[in-house]
PDB file with one MODEL, atoms N, CA, C and O in Angstrom:
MODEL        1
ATOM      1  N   UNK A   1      32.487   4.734  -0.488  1.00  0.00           N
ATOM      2  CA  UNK A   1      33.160   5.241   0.673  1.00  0.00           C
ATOM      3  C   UNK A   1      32.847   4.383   1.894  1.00  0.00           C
ATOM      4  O   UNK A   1      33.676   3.957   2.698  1.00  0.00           O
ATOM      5  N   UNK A   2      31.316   4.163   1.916  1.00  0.00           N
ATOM      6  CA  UNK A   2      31.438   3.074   3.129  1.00  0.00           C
ATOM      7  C   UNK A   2      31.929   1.653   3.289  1.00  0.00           C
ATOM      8  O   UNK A   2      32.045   1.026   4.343  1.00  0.00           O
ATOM      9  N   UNK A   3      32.200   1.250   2.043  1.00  0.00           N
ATOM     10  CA  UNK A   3      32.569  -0.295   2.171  1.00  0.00           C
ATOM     11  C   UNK A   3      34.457  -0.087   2.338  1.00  0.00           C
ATOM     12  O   UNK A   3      35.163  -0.951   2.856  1.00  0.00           O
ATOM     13  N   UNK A   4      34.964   1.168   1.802  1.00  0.00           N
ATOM     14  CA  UNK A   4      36.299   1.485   2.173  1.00  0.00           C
ATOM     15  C   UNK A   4      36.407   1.682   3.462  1.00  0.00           C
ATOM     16  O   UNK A   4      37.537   1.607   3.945  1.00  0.00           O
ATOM     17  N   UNK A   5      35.288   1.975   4.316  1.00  0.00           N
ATOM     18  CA  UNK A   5      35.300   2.794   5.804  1.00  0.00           C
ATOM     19  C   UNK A   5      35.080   0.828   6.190  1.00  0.00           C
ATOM     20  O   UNK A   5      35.638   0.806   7.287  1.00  0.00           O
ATOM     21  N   UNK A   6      34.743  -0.283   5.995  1.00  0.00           N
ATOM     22  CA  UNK A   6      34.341  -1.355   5.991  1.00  0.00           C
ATOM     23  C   UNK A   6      32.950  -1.237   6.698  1.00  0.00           C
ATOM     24  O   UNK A   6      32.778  -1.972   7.670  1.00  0.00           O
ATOM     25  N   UNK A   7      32.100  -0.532   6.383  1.00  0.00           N
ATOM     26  CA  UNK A   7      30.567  -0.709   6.424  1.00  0.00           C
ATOM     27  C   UNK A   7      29.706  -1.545   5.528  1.00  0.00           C
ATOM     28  O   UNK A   7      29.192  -1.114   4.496  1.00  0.00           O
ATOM     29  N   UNK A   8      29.539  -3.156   6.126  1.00  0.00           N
ATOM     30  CA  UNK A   8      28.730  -3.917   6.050  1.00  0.00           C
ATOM     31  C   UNK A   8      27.029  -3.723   5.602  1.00  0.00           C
ATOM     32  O   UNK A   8      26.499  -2.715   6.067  1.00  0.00           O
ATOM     33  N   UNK A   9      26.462  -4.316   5.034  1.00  0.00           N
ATOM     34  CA  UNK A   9      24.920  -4.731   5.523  1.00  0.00           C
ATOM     35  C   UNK A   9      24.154  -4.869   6.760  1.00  0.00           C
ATOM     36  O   UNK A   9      23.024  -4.478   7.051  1.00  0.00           O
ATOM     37  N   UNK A  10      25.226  -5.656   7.561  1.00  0.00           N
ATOM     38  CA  UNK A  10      25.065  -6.226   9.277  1.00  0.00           C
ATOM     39  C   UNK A  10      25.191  -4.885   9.951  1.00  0.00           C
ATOM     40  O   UNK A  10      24.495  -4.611  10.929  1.00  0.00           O
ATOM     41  N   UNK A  11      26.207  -3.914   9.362  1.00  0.00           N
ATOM     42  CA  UNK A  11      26.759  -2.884  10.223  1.00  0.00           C
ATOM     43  C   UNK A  11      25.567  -1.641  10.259  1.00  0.00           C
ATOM     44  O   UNK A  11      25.447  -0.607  10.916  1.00  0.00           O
ATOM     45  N   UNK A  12      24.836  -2.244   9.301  1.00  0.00           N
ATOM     46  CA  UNK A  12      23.361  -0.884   9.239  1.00  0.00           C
ATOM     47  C   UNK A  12      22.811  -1.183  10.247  1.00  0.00           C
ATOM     48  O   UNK A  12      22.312  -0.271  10.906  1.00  0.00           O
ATOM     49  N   UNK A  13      22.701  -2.667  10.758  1.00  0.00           N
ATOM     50  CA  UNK A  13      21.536  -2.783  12.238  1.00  0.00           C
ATOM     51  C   UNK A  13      21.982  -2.272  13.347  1.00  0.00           C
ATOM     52  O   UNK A  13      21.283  -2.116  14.348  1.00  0.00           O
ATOM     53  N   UNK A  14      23.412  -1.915  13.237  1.00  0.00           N
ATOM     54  CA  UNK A  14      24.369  -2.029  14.838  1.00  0.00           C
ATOM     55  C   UNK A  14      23.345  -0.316  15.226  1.00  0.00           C
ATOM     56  O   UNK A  14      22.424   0.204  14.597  1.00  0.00           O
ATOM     57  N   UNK A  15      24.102   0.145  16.597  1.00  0.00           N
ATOM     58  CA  UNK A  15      23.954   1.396  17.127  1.00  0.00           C
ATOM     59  C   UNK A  15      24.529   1.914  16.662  1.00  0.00           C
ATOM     60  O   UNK A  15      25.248   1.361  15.830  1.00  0.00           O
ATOM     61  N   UNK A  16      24.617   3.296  16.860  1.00  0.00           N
ATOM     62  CA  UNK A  16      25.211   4.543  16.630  1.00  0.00           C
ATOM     63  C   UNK A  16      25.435   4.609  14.851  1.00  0.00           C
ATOM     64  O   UNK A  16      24.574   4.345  14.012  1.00  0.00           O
ATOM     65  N   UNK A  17      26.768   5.014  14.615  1.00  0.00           N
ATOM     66  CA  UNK A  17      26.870   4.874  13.229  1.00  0.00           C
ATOM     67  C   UNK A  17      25.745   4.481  11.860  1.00  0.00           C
ATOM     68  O   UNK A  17      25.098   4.997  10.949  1.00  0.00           O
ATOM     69  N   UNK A  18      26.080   3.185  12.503  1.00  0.00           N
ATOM     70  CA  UNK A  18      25.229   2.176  11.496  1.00  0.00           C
ATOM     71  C   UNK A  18      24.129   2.347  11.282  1.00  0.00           C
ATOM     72  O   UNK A  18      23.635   2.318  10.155  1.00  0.00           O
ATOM     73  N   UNK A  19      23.264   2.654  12.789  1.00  0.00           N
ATOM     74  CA  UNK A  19      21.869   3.127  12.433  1.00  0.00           C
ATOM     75  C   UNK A  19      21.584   4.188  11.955  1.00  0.00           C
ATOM     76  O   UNK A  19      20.602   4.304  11.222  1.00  0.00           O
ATOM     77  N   UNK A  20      22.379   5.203  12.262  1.00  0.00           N
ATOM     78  CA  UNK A  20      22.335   6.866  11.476  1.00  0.00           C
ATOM     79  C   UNK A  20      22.286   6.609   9.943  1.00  0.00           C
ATOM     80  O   UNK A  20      21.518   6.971   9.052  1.00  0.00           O
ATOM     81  N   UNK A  21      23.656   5.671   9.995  1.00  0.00           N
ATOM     82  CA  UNK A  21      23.644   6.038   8.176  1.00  0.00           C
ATOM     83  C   UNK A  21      22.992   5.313   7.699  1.00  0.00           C
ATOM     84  O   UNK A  21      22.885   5.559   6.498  1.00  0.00           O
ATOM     85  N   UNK A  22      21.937   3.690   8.304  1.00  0.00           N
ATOM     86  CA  UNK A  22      20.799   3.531   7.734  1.00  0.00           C
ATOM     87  C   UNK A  22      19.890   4.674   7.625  1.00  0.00           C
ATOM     88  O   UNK A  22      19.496   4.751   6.462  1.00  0.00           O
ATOM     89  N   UNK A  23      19.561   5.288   8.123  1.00  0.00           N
ATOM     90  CA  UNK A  23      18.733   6.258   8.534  1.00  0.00           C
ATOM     91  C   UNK A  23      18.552   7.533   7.236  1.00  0.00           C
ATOM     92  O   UNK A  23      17.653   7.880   6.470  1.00  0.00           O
ATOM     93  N   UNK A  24      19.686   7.870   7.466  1.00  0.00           N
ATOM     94  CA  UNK A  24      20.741   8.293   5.758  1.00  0.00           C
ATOM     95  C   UNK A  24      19.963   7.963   4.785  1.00  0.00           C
ATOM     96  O   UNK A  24      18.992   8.667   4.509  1.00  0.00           O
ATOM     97  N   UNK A  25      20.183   7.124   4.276  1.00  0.00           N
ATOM     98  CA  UNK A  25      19.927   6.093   3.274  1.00  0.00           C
ATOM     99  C   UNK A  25      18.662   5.964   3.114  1.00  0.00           C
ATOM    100  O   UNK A  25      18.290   6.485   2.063  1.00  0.00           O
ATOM    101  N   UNK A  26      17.865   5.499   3.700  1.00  0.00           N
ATOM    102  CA  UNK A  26      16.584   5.647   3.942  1.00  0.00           C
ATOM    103  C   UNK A  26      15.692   6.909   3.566  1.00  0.00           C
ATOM    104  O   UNK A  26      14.788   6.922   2.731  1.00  0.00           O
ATOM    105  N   UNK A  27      16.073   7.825   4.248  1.00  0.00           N
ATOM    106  CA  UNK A  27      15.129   9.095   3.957  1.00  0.00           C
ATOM    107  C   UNK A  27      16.106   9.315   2.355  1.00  0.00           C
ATOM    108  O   UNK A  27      15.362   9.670   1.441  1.00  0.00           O
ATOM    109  N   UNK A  28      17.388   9.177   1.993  1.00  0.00           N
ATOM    110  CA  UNK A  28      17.482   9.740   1.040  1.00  0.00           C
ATOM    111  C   UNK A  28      17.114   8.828  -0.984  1.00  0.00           C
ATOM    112  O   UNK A  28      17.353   9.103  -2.160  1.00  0.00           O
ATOM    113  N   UNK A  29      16.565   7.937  -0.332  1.00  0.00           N
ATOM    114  CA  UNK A  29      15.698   7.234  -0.889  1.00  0.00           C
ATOM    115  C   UNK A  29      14.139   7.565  -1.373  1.00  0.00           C
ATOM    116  O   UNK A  29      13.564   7.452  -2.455  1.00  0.00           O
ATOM    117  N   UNK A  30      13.647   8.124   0.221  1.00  0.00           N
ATOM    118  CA  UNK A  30      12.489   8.677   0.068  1.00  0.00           C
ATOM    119  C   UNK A  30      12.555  10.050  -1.029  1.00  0.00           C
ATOM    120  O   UNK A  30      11.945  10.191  -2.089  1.00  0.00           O
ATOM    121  N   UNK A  31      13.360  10.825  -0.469  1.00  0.00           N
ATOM    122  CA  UNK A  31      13.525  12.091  -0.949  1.00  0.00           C
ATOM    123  C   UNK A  31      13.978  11.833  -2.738  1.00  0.00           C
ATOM    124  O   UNK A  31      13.533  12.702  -3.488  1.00  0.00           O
ATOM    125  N   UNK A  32      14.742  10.804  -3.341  1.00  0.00           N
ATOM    126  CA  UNK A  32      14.563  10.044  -4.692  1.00  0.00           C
ATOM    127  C   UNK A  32      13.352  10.166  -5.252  1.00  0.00           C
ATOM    128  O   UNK A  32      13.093  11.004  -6.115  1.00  0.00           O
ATOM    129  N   UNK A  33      12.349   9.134  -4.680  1.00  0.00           N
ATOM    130  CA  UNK A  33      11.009   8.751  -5.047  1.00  0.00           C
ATOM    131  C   UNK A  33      10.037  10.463  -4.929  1.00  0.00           C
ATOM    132  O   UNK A  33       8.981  10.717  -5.508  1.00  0.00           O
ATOM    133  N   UNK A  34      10.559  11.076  -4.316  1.00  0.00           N
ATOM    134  CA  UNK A  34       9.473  12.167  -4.293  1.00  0.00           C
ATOM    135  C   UNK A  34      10.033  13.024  -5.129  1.00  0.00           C
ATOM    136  O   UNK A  34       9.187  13.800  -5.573  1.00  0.00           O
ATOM    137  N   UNK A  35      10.916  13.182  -5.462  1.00  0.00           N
ATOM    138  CA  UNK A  35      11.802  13.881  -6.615  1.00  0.00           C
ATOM    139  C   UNK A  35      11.078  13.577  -8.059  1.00  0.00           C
ATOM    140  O   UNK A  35      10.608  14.369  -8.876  1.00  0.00           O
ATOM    141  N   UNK A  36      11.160  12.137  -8.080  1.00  0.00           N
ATOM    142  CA  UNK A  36      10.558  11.185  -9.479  1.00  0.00           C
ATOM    143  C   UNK A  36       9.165  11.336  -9.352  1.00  0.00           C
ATOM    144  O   UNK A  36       8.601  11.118 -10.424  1.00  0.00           O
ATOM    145  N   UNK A  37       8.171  11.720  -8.145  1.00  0.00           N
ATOM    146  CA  UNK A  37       6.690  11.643  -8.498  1.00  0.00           C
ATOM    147  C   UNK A  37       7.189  13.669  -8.563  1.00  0.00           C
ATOM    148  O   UNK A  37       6.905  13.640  -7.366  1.00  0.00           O
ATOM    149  N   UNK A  38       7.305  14.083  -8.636  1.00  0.00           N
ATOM    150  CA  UNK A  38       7.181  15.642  -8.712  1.00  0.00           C
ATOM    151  C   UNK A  38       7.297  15.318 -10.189  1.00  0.00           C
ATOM    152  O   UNK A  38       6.219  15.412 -10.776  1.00  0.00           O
ATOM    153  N   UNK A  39       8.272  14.982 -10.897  1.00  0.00           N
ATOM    154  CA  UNK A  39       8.407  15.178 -12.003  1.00  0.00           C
ATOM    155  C   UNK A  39       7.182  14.738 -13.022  1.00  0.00           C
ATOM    156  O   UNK A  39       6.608  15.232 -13.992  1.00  0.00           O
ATOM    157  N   UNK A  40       7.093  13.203 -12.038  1.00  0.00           N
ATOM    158  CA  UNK A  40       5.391  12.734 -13.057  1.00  0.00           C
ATOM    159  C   UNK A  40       4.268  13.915 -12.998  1.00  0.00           C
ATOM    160  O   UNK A  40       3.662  14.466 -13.918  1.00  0.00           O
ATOM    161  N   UNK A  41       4.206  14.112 -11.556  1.00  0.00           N
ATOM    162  CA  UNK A  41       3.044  14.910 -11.818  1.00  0.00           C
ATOM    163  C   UNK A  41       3.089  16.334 -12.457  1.00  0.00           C
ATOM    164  O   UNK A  41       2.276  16.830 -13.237  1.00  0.00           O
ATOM    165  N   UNK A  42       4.620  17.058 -11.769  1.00  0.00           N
ATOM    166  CA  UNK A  42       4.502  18.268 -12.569  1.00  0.00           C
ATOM    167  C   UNK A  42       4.045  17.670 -14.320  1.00  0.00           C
ATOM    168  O   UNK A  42       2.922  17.983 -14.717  1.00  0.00           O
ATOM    169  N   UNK A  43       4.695  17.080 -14.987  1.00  0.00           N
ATOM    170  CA  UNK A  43       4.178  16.527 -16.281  1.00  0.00           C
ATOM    171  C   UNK A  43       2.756  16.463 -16.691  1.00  0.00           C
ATOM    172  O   UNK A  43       2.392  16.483 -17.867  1.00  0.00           O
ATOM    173  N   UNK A  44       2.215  16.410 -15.985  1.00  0.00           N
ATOM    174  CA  UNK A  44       0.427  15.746 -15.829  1.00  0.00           C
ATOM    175  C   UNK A  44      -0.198  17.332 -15.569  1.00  0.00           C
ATOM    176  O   UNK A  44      -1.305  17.760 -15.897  1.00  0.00           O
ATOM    177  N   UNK A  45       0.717  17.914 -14.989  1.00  0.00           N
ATOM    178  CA  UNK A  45      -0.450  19.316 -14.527  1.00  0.00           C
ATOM    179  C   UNK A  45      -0.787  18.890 -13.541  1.00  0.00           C
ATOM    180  O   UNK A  45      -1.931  19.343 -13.499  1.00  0.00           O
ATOM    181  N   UNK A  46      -0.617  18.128 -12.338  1.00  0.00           N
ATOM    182  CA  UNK A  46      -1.316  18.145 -11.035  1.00  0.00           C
ATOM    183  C   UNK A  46      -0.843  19.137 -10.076  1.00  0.00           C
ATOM    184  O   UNK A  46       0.017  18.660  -9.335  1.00  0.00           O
ATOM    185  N   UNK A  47      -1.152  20.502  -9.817  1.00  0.00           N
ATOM    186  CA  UNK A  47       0.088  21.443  -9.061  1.00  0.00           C
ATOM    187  C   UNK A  47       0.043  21.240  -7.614  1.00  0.00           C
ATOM    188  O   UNK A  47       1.029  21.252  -6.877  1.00  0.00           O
ATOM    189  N   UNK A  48      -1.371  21.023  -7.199  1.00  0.00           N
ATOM    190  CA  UNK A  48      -1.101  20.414  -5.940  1.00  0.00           C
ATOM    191  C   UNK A  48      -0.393  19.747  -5.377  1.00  0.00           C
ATOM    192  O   UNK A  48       0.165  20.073  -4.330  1.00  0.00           O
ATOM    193  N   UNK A  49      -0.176  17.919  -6.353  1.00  0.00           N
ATOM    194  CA  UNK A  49       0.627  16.974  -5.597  1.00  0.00           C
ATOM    195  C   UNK A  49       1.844  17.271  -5.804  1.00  0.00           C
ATOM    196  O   UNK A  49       2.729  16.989  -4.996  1.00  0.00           O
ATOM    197  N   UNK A  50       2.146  18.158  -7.419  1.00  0.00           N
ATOM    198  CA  UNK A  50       4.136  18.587  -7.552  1.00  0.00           C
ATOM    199  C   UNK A  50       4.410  19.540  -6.117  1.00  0.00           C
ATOM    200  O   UNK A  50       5.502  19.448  -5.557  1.00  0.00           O
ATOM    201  N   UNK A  51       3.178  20.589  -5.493  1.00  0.00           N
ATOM    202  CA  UNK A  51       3.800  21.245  -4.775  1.00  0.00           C
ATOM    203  C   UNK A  51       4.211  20.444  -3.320  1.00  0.00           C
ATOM    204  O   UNK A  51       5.107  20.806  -2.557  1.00  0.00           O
ATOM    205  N   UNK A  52       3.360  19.312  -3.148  1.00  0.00           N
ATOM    206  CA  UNK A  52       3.689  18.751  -2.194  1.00  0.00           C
ATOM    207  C   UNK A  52       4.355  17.460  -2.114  1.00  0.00           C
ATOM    208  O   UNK A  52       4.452  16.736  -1.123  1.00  0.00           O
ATOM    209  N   UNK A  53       4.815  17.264  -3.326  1.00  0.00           N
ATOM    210  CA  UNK A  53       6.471  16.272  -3.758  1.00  0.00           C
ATOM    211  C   UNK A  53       7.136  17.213  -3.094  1.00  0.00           C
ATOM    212  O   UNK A  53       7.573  16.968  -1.970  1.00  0.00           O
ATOM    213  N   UNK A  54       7.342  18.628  -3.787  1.00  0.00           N
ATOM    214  CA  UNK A  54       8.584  19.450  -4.009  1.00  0.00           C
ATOM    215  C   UNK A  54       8.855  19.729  -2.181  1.00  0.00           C
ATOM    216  O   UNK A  54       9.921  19.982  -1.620  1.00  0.00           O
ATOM    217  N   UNK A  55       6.993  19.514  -1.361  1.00  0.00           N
ATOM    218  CA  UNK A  55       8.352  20.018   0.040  1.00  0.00           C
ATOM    219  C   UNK A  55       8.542  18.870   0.905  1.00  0.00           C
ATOM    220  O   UNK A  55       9.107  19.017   1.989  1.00  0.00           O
ATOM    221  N   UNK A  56       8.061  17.583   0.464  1.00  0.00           N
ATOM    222  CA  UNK A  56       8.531  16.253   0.962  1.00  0.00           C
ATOM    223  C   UNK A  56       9.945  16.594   0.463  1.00  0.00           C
ATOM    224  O   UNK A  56      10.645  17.213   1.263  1.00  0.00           O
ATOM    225  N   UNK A  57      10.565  16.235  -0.938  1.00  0.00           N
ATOM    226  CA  UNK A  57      11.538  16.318  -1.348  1.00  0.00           C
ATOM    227  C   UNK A  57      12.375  17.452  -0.467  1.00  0.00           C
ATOM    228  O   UNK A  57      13.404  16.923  -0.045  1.00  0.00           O
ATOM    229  N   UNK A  58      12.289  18.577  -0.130  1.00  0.00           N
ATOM    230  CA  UNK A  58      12.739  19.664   0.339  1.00  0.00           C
ATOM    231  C   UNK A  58      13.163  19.266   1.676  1.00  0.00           C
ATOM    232  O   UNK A  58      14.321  19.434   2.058  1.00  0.00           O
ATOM    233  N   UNK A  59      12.488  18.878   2.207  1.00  0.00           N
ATOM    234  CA  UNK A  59      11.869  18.472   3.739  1.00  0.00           C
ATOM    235  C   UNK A  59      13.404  17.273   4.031  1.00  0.00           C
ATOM    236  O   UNK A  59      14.402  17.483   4.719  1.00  0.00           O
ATOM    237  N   UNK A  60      13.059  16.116   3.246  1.00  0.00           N
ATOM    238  CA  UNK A  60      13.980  15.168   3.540  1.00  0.00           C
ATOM    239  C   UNK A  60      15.538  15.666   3.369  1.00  0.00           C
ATOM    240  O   UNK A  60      16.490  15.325   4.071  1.00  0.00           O
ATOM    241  N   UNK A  61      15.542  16.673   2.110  1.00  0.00           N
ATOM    242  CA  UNK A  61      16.713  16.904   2.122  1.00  0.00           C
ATOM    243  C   UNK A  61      17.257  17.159   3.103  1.00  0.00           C
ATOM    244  O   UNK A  61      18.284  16.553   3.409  1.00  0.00           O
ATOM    245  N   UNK A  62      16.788  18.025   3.801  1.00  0.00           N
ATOM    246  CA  UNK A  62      17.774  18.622   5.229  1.00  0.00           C
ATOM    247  C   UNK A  62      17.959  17.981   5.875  1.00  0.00           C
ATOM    248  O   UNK A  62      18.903  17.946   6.664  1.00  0.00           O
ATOM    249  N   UNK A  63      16.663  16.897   5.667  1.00  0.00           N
ATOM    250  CA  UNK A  63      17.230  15.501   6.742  1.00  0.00           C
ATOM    251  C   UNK A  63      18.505  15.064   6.989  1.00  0.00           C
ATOM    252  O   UNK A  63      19.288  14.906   7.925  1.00  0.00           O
ATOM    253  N   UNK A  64      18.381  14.861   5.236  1.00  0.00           N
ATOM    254  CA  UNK A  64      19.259  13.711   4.886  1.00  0.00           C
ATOM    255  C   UNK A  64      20.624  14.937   5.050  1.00  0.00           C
ATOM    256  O   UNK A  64      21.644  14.314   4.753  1.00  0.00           O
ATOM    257  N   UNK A  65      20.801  15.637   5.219  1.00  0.00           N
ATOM    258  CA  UNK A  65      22.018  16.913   5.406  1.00  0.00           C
ATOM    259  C   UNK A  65      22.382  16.528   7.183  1.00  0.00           C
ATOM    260  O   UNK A  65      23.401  16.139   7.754  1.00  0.00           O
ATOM    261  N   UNK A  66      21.303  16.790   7.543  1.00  0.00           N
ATOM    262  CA  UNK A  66      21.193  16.773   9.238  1.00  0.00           C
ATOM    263  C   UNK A  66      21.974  15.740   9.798  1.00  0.00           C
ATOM    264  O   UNK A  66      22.952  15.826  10.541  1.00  0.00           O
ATOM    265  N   UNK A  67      21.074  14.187   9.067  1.00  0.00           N
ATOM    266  CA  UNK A  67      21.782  12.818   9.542  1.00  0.00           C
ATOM    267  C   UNK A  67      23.099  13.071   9.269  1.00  0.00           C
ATOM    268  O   UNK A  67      23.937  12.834  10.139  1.00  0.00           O
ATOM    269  N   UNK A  68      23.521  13.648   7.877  1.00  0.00           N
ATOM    270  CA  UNK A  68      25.052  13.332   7.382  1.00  0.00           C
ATOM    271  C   UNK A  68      26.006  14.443   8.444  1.00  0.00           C
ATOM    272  O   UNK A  68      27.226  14.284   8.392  1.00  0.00           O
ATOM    273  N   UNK A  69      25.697  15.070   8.981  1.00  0.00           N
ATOM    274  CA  UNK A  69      25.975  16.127  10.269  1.00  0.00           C
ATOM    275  C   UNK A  69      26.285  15.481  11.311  1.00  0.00           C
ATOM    276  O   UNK A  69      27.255  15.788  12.004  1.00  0.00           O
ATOM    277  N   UNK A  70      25.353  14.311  11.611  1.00  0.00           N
ATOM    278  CA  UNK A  70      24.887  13.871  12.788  1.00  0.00           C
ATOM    279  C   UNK A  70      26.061  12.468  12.743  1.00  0.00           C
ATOM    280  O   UNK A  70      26.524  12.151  13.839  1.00  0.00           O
ATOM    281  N   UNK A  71      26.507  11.686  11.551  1.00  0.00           N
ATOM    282  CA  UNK A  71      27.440  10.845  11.742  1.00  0.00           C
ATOM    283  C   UNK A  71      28.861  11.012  12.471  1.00  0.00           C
ATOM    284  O   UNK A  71      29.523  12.047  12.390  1.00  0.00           O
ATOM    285  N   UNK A  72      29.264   9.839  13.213  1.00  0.00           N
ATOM    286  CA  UNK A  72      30.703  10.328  14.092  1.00  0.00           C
ATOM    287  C   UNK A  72      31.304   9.687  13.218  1.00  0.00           C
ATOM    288  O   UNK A  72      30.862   8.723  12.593  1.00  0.00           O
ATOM    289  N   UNK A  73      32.437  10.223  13.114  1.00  0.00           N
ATOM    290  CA  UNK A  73      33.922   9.657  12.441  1.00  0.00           C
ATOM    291  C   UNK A  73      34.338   8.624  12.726  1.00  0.00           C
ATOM    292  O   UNK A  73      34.690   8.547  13.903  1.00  0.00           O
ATOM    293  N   UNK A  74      34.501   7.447  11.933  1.00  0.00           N
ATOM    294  CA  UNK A  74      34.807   6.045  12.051  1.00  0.00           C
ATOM    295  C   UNK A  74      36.098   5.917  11.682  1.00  0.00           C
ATOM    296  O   UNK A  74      36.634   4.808  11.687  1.00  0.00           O
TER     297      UNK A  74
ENDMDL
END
């Protein structure tokens, strides 16, 4: 969708937009990786670190909801 909207690589550094939906992207990356260590550790029995994947993971989501809120129409 963004390269149809013509969103670049270059266009992630610009203001507004670009930096949001880097921004996007970014936390929803993070929120990936904490998804994938919940799963290692729930696996392992560590309940501590799954419980505190699960509210990183939780946490970013809304982020990543918020930012996608927060983009203006191009």
């Amino acid at each position: 969708m963004a390269r149809h909207r013509g969103v670049t690589w270059a266009f992630l550094a610009e203001p507004g937009y670009g930096r949001t939906l880097a921004a996007e992207l970014a936390l929803f990356a993070v929120v990936m990786l904490a998804s994938a260590g919940h799963g290692t550790a729930r696996s392992k029995g560590r309940t501590e670190l799954t419980r505190a994947r699960t509210v990183v993971a939780l946490a970013g989501s809304l982020g990543v909801v918020l930012l996608a809120t927060a983009l203006p129409a191009i």
